[in-house]
N, CA, C and O atoms as CSV, one atom per row, in Angstrom:
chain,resi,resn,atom,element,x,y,z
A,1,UNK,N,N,3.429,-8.170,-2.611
A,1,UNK,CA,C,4.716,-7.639,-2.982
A,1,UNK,C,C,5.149,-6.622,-1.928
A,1,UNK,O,O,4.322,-5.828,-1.480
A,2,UNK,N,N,6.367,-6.622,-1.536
A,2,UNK,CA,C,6.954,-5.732,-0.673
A,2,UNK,C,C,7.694,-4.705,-1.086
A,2,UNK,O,O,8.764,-4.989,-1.625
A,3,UNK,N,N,7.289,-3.155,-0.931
A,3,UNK,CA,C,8.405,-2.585,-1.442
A,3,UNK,C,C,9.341,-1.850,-0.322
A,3,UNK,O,O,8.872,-1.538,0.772
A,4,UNK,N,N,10.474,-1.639,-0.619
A,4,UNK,CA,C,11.487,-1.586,0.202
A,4,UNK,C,C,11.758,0.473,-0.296
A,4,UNK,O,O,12.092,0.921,-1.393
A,5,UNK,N,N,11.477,1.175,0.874
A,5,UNK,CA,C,11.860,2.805,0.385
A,5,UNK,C,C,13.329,3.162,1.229
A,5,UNK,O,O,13.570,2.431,2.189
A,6,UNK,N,N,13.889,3.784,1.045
A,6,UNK,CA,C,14.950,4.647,2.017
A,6,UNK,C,C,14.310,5.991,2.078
A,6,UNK,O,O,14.007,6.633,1.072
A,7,UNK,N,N,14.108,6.407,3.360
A,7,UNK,CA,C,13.808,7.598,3.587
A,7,UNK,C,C,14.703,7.976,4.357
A,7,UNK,O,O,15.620,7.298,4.820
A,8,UNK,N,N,14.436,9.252,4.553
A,8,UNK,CA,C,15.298,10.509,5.718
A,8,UNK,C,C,14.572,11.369,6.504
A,8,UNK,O,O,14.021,12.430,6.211
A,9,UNK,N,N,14.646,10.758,7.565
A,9,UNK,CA,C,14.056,11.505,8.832
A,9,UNK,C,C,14.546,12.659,9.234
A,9,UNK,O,O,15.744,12.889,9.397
A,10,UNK,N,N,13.353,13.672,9.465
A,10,UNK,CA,C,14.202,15.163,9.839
A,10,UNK,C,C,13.527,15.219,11.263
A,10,UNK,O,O,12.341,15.532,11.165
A,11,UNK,N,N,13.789,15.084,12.075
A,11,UNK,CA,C,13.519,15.246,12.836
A,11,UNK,C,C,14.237,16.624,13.842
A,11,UNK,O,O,15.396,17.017,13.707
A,12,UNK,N,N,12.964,17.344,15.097
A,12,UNK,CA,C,12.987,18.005,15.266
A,12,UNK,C,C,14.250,18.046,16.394
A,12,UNK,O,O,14.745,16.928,16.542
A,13,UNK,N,N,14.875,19.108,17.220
A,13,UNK,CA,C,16.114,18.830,18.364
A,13,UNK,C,C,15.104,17.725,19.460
A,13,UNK,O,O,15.587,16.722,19.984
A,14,UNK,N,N,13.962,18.073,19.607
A,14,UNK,CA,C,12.761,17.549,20.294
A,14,UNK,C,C,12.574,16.149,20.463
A,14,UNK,O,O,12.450,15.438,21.461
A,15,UNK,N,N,12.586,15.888,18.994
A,15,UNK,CA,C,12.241,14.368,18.234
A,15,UNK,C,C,13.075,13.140,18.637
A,15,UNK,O,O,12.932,12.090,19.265
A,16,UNK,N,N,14.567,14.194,17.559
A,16,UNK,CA,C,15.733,13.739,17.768
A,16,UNK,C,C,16.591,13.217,19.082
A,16,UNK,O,O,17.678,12.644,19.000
A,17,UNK,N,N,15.965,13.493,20.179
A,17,UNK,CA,C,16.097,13.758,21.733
A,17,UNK,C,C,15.386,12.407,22.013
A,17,UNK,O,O,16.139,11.493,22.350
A,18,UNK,N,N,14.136,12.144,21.933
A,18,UNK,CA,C,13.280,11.060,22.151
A,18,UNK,C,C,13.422,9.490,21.804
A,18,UNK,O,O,13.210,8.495,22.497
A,19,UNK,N,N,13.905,9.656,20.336
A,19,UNK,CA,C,14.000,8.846,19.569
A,19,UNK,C,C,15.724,8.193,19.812
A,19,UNK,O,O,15.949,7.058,19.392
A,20,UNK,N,N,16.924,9.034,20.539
A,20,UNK,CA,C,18.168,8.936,20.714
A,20,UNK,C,C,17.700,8.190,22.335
A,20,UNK,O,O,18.085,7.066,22.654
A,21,UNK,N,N,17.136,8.746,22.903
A,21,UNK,CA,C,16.691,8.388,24.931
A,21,UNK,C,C,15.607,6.485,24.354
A,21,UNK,O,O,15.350,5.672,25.242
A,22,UNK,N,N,15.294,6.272,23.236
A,22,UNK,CA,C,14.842,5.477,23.149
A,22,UNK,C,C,15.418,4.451,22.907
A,22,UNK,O,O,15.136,3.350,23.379
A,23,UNK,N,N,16.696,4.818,21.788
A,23,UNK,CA,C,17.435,4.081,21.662
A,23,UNK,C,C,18.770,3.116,22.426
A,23,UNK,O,O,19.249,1.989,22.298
A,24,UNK,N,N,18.948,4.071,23.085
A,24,UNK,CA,C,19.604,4.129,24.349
A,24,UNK,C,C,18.894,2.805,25.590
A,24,UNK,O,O,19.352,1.795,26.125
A,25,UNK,N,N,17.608,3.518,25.610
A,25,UNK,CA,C,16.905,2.319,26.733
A,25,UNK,C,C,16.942,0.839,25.892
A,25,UNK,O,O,17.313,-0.234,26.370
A,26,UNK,N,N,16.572,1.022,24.840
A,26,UNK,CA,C,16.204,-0.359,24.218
A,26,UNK,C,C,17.463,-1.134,24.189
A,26,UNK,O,O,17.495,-2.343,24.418
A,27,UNK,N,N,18.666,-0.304,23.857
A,27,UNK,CA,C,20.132,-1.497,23.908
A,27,UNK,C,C,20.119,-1.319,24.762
A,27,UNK,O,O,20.600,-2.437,24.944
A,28,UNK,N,N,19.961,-0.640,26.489
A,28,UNK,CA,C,20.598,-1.142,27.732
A,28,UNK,C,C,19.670,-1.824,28.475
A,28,UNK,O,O,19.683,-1.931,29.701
A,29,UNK,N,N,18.656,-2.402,27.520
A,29,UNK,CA,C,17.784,-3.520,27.473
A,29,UNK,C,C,18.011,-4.729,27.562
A,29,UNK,O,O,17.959,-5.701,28.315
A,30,UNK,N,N,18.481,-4.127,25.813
A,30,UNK,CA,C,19.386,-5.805,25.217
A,30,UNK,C,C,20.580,-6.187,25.985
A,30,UNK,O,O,20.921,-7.361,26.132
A,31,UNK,N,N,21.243,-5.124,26.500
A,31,UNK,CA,C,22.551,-5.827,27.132
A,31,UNK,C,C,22.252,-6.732,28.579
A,31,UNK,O,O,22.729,-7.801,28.959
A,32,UNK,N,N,21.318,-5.874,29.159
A,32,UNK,CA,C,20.900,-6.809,30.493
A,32,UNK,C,C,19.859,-8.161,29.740
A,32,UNK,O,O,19.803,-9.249,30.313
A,33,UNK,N,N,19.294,-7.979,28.776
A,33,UNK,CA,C,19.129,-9.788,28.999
A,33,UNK,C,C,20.240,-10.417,28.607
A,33,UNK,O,O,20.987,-11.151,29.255
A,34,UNK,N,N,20.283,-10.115,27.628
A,34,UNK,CA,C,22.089,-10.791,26.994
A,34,UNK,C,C,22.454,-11.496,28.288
A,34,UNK,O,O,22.559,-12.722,28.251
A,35,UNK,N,N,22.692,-10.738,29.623
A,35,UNK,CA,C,23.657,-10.933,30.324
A,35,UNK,C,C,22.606,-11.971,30.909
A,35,UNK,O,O,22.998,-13.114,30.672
A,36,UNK,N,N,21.766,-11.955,31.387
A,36,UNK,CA,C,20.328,-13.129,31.735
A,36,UNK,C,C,20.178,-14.645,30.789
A,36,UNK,O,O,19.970,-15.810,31.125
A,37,UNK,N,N,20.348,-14.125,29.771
A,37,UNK,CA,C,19.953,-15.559,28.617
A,37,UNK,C,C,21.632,-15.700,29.024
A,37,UNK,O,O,21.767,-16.671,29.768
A,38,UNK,N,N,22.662,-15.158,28.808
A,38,UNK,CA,C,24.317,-15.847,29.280
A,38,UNK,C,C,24.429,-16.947,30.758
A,38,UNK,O,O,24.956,-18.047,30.924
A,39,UNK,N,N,23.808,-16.203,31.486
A,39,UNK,CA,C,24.037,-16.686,32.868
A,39,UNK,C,C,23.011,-17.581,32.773
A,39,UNK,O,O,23.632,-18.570,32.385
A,40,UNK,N,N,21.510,-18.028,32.886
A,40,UNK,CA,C,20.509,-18.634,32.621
A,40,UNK,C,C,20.470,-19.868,31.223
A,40,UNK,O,O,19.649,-20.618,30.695
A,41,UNK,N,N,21.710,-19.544,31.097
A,41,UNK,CA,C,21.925,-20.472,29.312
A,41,UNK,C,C,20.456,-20.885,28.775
A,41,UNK,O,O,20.161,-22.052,28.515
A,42,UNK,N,N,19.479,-19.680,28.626
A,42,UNK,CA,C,18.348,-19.626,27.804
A,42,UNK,C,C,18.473,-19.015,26.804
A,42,UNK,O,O,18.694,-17.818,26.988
A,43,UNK,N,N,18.400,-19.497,25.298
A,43,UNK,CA,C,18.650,-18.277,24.323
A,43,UNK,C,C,17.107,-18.011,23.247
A,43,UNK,O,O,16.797,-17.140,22.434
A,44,UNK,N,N,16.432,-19.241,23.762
A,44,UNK,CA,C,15.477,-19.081,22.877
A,44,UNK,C,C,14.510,-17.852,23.424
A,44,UNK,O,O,14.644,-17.514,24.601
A,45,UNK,N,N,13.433,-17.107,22.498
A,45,UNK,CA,C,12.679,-16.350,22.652
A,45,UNK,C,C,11.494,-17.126,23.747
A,45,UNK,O,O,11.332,-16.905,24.947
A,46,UNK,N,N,10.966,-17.826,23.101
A,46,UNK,CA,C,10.121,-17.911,24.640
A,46,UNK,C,C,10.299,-18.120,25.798
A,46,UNK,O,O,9.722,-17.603,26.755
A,47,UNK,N,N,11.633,-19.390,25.778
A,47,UNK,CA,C,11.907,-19.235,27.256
A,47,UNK,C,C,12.316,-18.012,27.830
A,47,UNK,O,O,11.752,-17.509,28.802
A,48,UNK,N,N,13.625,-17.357,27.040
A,48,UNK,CA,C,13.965,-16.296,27.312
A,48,UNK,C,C,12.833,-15.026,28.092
A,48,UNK,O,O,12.948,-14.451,29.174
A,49,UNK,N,N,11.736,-14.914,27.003
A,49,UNK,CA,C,10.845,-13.764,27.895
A,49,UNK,C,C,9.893,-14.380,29.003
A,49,UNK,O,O,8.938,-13.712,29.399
A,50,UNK,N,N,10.174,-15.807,29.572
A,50,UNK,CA,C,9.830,-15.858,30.646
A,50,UNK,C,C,10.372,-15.661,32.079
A,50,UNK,O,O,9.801,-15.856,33.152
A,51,UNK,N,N,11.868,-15.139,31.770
A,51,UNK,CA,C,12.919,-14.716,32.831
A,51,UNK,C,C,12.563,-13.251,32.464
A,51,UNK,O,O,11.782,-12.841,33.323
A,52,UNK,N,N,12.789,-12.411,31.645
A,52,UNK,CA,C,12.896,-10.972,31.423
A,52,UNK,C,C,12.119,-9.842,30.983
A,52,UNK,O,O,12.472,-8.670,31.117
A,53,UNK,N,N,10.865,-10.305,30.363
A,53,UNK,CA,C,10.088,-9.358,29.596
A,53,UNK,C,C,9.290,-8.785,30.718
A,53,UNK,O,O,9.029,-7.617,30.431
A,54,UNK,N,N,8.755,-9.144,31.968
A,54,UNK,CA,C,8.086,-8.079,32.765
A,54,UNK,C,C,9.143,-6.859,33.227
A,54,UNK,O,O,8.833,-5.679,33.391
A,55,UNK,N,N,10.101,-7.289,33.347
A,55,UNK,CA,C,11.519,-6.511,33.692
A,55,UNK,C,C,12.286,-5.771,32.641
A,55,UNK,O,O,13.435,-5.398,32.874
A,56,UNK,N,N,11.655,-5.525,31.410
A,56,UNK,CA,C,12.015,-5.080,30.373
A,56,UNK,C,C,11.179,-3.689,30.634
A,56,UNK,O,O,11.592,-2.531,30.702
A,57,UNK,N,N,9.666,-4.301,30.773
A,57,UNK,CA,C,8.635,-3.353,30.697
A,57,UNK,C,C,8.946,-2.393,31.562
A,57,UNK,O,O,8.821,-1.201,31.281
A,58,UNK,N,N,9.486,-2.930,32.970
A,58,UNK,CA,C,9.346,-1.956,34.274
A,58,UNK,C,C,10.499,-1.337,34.534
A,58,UNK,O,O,10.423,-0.136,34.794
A,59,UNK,N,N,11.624,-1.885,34.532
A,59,UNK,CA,C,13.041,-1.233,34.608
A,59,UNK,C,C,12.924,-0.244,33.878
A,59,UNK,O,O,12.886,0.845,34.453
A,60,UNK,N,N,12.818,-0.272,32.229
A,60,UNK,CA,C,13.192,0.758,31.287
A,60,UNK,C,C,12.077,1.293,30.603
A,60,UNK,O,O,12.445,1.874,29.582
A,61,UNK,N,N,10.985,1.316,30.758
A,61,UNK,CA,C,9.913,1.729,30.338
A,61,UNK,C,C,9.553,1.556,29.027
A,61,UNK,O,O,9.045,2.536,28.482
A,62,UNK,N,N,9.676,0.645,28.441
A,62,UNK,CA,C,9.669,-0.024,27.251
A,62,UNK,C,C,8.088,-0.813,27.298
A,62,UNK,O,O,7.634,-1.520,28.198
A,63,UNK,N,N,7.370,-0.362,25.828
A,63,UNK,CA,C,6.250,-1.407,25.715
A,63,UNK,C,C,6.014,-2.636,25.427
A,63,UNK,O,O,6.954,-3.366,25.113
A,64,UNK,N,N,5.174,-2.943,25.459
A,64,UNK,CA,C,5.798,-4.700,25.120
A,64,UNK,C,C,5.683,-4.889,23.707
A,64,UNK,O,O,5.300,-6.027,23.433
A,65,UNK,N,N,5.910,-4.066,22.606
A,65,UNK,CA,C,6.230,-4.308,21.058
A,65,UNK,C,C,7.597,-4.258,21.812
A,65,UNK,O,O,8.035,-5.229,22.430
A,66,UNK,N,N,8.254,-3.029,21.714
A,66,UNK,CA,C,9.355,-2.889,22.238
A,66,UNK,C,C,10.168,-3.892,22.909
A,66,UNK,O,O,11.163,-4.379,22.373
A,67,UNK,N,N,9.761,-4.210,24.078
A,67,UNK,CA,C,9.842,-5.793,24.901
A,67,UNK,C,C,10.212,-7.230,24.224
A,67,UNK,O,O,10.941,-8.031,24.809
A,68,UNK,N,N,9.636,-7.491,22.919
A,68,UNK,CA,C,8.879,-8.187,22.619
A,68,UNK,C,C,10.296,-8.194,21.295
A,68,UNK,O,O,10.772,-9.266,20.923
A,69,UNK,N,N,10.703,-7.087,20.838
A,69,UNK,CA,C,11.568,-6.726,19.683
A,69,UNK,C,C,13.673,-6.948,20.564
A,69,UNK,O,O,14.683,-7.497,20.123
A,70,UNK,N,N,13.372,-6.162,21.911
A,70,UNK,CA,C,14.259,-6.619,22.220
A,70,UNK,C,C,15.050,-7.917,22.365
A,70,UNK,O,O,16.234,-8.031,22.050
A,71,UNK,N,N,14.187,-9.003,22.936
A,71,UNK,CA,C,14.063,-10.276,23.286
A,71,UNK,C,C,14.642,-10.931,22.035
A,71,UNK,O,O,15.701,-11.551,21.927
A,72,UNK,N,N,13.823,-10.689,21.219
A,72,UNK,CA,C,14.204,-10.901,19.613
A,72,UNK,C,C,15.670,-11.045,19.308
A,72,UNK,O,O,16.233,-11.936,18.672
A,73,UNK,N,N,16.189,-9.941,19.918
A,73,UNK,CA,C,17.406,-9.152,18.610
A,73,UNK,C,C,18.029,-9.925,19.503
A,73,UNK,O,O,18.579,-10.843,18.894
A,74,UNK,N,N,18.235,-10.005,20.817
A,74,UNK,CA,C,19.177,-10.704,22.068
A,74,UNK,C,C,19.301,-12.399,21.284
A,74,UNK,O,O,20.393,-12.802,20.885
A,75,UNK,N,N,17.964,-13.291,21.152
A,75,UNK,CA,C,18.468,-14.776,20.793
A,75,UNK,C,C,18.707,-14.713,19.275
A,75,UNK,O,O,19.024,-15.643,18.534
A,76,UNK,N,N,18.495,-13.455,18.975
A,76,UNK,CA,C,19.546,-13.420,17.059
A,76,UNK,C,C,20.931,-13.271,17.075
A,76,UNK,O,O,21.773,-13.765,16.326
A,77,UNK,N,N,21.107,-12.200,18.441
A,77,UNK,CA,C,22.468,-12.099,18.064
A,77,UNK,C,C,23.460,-13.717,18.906
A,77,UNK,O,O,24.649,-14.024,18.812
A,78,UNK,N,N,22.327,-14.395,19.652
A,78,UNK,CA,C,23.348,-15.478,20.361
A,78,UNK,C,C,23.073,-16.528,19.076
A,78,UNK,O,O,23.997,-17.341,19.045
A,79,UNK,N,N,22.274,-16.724,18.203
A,79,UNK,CA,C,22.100,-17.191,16.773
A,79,UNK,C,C,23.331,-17.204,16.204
A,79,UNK,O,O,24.060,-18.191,16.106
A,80,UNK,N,N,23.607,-15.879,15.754
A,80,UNK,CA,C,24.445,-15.599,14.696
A,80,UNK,C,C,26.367,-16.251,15.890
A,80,UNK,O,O,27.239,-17.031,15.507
A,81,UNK,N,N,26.279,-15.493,17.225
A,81,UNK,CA,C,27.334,-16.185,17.714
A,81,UNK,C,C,27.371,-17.019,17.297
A,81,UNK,O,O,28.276,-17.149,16.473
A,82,UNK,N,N,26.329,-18.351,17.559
A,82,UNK,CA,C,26.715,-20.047,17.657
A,82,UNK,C,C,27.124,-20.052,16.423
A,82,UNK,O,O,28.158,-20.712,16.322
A,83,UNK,N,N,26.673,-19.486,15.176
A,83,UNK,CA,C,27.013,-19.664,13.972
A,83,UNK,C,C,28.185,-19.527,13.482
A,83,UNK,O,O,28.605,-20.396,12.718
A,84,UNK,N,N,29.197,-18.089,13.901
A,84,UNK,CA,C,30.084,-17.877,13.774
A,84,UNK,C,C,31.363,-18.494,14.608
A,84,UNK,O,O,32.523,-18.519,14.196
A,85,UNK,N,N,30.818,-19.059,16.066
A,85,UNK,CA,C,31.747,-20.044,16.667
A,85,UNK,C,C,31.898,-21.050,16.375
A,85,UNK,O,O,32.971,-21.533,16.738
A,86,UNK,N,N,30.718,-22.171,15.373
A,86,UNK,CA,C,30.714,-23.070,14.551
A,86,UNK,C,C,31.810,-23.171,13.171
A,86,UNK,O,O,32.594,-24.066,12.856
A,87,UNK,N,N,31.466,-21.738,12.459
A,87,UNK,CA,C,32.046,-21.494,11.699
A,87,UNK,C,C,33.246,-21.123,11.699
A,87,UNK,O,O,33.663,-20.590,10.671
A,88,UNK,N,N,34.084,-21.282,12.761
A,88,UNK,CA,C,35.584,-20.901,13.025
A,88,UNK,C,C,36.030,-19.398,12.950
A,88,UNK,O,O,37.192,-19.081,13.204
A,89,UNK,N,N,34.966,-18.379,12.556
A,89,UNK,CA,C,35.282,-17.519,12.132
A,89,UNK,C,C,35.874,-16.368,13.716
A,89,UNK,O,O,36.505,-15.311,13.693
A,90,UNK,N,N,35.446,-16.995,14.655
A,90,UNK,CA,C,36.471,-16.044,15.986
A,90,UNK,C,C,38.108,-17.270,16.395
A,90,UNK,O,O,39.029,-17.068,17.186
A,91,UNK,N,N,37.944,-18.038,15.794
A,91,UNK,CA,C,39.628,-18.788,15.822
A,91,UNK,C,C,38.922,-20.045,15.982
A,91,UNK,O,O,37.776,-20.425,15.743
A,92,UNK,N,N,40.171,-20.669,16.554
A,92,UNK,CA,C,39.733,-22.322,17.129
A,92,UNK,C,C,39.553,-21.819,18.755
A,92,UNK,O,O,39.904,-20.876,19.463
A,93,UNK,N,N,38.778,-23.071,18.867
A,93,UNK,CA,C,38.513,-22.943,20.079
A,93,UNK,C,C,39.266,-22.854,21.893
A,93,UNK,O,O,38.878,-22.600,23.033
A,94,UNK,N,N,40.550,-23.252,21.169
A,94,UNK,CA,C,41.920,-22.739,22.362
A,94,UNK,C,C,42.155,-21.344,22.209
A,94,UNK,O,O,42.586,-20.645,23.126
A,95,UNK,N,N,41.859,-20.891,20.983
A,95,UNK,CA,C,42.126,-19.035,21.111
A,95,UNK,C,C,41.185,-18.211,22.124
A,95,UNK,O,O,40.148,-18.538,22.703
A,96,UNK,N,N,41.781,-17.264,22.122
A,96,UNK,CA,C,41.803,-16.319,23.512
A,96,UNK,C,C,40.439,-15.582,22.946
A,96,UNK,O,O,39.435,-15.516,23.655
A,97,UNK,N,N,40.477,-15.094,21.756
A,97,UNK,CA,C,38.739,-14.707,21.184
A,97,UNK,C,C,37.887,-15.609,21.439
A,97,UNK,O,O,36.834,-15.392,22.039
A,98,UNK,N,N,38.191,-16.528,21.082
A,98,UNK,CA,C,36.892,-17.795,21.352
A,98,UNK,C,C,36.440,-18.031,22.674
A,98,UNK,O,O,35.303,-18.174,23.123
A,99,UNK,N,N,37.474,-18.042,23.166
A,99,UNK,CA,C,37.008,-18.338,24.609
A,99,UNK,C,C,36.531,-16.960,25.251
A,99,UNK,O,O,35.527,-17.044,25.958
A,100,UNK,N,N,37.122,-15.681,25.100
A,100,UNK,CA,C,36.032,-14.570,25.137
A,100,UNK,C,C,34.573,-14.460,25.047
A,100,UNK,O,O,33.663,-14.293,25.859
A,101,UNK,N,N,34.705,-14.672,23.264
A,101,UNK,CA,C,33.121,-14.747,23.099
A,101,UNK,C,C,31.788,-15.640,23.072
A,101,UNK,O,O,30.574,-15.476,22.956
A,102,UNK,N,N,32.885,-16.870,23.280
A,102,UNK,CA,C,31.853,-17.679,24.054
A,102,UNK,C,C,31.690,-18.109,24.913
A,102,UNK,O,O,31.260,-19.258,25.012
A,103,UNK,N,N,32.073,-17.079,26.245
A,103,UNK,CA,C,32.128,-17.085,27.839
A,103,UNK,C,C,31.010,-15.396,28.175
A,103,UNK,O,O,30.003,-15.305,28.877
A,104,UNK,N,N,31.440,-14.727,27.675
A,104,UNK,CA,C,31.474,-13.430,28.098
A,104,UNK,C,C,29.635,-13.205,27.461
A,104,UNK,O,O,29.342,-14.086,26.653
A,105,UNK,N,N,28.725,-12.396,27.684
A,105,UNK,CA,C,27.636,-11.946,27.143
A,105,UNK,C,C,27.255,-10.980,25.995
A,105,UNK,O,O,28.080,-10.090,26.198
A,106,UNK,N,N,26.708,-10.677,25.176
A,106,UNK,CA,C,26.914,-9.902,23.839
A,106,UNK,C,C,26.421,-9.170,24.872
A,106,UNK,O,O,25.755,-9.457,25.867
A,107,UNK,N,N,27.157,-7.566,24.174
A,107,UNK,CA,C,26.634,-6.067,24.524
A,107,UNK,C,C,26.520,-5.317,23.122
A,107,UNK,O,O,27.222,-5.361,22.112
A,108,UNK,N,N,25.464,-4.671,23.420
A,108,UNK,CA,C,24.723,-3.813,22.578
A,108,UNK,C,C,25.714,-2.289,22.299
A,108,UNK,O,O,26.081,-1.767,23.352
A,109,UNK,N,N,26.011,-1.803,21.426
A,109,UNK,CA,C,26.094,-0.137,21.971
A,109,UNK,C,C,25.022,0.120,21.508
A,109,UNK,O,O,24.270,-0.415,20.693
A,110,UNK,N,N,25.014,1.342,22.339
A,110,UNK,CA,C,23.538,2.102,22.807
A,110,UNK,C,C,22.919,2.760,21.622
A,110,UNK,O,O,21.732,3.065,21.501
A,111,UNK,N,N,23.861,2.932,20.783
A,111,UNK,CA,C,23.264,3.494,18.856
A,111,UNK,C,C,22.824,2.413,18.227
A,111,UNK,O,O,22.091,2.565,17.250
A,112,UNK,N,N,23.091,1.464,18.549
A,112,UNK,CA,C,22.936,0.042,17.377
A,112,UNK,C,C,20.996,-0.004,16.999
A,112,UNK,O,O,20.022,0.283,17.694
A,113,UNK,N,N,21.105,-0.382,15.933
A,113,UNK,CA,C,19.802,-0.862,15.496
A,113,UNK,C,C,18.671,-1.453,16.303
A,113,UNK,O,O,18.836,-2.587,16.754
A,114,UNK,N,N,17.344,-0.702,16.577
A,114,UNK,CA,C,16.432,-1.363,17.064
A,114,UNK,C,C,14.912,-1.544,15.881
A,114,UNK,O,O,14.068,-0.686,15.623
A,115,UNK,N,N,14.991,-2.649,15.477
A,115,UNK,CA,C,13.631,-3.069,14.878
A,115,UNK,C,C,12.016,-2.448,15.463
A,115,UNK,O,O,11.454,-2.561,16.552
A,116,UNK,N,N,11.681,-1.863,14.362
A,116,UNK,CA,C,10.432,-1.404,14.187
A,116,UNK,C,C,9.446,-2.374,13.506
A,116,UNK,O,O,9.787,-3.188,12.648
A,117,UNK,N,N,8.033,-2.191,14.027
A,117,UNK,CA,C,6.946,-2.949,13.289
A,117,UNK,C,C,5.785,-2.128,12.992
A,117,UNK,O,O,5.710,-0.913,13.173
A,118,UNK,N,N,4.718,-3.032,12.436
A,118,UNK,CA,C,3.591,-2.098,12.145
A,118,UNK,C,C,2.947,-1.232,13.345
A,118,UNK,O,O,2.018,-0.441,13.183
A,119,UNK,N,N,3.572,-1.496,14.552
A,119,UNK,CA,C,2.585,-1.459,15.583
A,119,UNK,C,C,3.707,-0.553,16.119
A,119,UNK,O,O,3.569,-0.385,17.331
A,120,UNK,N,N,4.615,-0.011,15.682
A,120,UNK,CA,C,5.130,1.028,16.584
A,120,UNK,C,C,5.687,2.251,15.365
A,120,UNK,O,O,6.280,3.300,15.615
A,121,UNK,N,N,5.354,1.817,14.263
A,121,UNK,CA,C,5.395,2.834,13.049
A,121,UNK,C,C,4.308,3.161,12.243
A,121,UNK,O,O,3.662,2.216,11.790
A,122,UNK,N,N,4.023,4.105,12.013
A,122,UNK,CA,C,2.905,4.100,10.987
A,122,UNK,C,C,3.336,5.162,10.047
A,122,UNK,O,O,4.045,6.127,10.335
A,123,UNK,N,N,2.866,4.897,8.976
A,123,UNK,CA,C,3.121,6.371,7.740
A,123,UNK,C,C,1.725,7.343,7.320
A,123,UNK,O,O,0.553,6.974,7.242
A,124,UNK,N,N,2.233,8.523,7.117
A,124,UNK,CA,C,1.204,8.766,6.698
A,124,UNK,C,C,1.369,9.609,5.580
A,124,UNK,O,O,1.593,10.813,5.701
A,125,UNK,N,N,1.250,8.934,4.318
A,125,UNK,CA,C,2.235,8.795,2.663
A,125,UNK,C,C,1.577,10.678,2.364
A,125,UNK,O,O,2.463,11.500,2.131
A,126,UNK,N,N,0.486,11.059,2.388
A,126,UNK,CA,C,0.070,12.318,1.893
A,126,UNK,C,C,0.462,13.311,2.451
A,126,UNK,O,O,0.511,14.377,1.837
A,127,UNK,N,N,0.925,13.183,4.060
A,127,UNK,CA,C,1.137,14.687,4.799
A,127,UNK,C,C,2.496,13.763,4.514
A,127,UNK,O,O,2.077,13.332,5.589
A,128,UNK,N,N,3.583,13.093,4.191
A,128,UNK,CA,C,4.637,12.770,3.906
A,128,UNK,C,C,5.707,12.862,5.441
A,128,UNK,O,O,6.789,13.435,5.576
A,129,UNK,N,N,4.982,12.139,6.350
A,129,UNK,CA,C,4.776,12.049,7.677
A,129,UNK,C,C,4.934,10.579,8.498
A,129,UNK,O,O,4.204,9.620,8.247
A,130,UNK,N,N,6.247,10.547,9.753
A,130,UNK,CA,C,5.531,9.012,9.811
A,130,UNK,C,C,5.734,8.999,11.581
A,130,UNK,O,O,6.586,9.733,12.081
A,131,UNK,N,N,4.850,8.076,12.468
A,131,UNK,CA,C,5.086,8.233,13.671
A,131,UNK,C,C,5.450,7.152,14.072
A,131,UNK,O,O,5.107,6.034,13.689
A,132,UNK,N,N,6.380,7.543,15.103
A,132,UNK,CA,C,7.076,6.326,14.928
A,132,UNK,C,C,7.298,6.228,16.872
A,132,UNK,O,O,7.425,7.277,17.504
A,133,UNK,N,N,7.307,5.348,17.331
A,133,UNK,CA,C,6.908,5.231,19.034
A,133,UNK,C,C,8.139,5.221,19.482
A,133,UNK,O,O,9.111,4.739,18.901
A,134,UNK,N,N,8.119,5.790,20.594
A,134,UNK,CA,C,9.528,6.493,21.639
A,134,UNK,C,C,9.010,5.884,23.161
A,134,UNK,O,O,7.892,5.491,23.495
A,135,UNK,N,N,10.072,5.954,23.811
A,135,UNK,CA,C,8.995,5.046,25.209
A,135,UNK,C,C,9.196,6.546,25.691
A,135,UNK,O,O,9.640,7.590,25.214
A,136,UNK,N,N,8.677,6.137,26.807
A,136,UNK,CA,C,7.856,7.485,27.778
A,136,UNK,C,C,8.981,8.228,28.119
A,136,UNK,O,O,8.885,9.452,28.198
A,137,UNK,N,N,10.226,7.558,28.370
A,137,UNK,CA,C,11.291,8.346,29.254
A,137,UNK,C,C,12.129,9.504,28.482
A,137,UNK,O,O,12.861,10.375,28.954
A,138,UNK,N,N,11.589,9.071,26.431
A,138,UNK,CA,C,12.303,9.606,25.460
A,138,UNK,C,C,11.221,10.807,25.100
A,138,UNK,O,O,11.467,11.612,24.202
């Protein structure tokens, strides 16, 4: 069984600093493969991290959970595109959106959501405490 909590992070000006410089690297991550799986018309995950994931690691100092999470979110969000260009939902395909967004490469902003796992979060339920991994530059 899974249980699902909402918590609230207090983090320190310190923390808050690390965890913002992390976030930051990880979407200007995602936007440069984006722009790699666009040009390379690779969207799947494995092929995909055979063009980009050493270059994930070294450009932005990202680990390879990290690496590994980016890659991810990049062939979800070209997922959900095909889905929604299928689904008519950016026009027909003579409209000026359509042909935008399915020419042009998804970009990230630099706040957007980056997925966590066991291996870059941990809790620790009694000191009511949780650590949670920042790359080096954060």
């Amino acid at each position: 069984m899974k249980l699902v909590v909402q918590v609230k992070l207090q983090p320190t000006a310190e923390q808050a600093s690390a965890l913002e410089a992390t976030l930051r690297a990880c979407n200007t991550a995602a936007t440069e493969v984006a722009v790699v799986a666009r040009s390379t018309r690779v969207y799947r995950n494995y092929g995909l991290r055979k063009h980009v994931y050493q270059g994930i690691k070294d450009d932005h100092g990202l680990g390879a959970q990290a690496a590994q999470h980016v890659i991810k979110k990049v062939c979800d969000a070209y997922t959900t595109l095909r889905a929604n260009l299928a689904a008519g939902n950016c026009g027909p395909p003579d409209a000026k959106r359509y042909r935008r967004v399915s020419t042009e490469p998804v970009v990230f902003r630099w706040q957007a959501a980056q997925p966590y796992d066991a291996r870059m979060l941990s809790w620790q339920t009694d000191a009511r405490t949780v650590s949670i991994w920042t790359s080096p530059a954060g």
